[in-house]
C-alpha positions, -999 to 999 in steps of 0.1 A, spaced: 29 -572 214 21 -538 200 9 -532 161 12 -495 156 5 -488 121 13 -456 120 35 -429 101 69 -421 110 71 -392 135 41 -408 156 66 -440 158 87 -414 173 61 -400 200 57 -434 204 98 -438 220 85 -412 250 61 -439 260 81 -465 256 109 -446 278 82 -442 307 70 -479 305 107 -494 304 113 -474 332 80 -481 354 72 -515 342 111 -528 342 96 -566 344 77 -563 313 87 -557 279 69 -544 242 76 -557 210 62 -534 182 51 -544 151 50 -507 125 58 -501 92 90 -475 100 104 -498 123 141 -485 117 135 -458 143 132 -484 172 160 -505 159 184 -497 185 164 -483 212 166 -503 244 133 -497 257 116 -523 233 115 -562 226 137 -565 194 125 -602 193 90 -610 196 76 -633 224 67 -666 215 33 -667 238 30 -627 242 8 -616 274 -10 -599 251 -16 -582 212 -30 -547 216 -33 -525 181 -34 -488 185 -51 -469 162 -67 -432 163 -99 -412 149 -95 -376 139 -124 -357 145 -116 -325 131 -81 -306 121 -75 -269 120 -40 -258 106 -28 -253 144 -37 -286 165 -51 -320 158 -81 -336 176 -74 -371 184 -97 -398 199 -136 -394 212 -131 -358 229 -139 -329 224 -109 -309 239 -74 -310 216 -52 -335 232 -18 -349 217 -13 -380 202 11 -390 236 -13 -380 255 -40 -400 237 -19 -427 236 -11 -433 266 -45 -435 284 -56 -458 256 -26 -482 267 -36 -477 304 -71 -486 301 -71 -514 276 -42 -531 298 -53 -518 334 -15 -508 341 -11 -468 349 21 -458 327 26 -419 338 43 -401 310 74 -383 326 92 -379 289 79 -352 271 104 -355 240 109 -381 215 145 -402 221 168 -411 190 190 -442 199 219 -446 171 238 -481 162 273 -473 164 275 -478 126 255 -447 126 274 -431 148 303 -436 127 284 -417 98 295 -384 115 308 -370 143 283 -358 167 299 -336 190 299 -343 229 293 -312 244 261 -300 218 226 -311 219 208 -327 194 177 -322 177 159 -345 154 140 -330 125 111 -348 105 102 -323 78 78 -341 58 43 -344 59 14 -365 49 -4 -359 17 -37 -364 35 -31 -342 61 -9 -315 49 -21 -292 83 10 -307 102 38 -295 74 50 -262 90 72 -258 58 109 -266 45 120 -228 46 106 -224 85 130 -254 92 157 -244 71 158 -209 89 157 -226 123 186 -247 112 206 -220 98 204 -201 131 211 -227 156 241 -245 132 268 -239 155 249 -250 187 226 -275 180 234 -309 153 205 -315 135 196 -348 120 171 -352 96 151 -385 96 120 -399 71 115 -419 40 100 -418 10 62 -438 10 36 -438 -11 12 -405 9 42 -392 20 64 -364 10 103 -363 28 
């Protein structure tokens, strides 16, 4: 049993690791307990019922050191390291398991209702977009207008979905 309560897009790093474990570890199962738990609703790498006797309850949290408008620091280091990256050796050394992280991009699973939202076409990638930022750490917003220009110019190759929701620190 996982408690990550954390903000949206890190719930989305989160679906790499959670690819890499499924896939290494296919005996073993998460559950995760966060706040934006939408985003893992259909994926198939996670628990969506939560173990009666779990092996274990593990809850990740991080400590920023210091931000600068390009990178984050994350954990007790002193080099700049991703969140993933962070993540991951946390989970390996508090369970003694050695997850290697082979996904290197967040996954989006829809339900077919949302799939019937739209039609996404076959043949063209697509490309998840979380555009808002935290009020208390506005050095990850890159800016609306940067998106919107990378939308305009990739509109008839790539679908774009938006994702986020409105909470309290947050702007969507």
């Amino acid at each position: 049993h996982l408690l990550y309560p954390l903000a949206p897009g890190d719930v989305w790093c989160l679906t790499e690791f959670l690819h890499d474990f499924a896939e290494q570890y296919p005996k073993h199962g998460v559950y995760v307990t966060t706040v934006p738990n939408e985003i893992l609703k259909d994926n198939p790498n996670v628990l969506h019922e939560q173990p009666v006797k779990p092996d274990m309850t593990l809850k990740f949290t991080f400590n920023s050191i210091s931000a600068t408008p390009e990178r984050w620091r994350f954990g007790n280091t002193d080099k700049v390291e991703d969140m993933v990256s962070v993540f991951y050796d946390w989970f390996n050394a508090e369970t003694g398991l050695k997850v290697k992280r082979k996904t290197f991009a967040p996954e989006a699973f829809l339900s077919k209702e949302a799939r019937s939202w739209t039609d996404f076409p076959p043949d063209r990638p697509v490309c998840v977009v979380n555009a808002g930022y935290k009020f208390d750490n506005t050095s990850k917003f890159w800016g609306r207008a940067k998106f919107q220009t990378v939308v305009d110019a990739l509109k008839d190759r790539v679908t774009f979905v938006q994702v986020g929701r409105r909470l309290a620190g947050y702007e969507f």
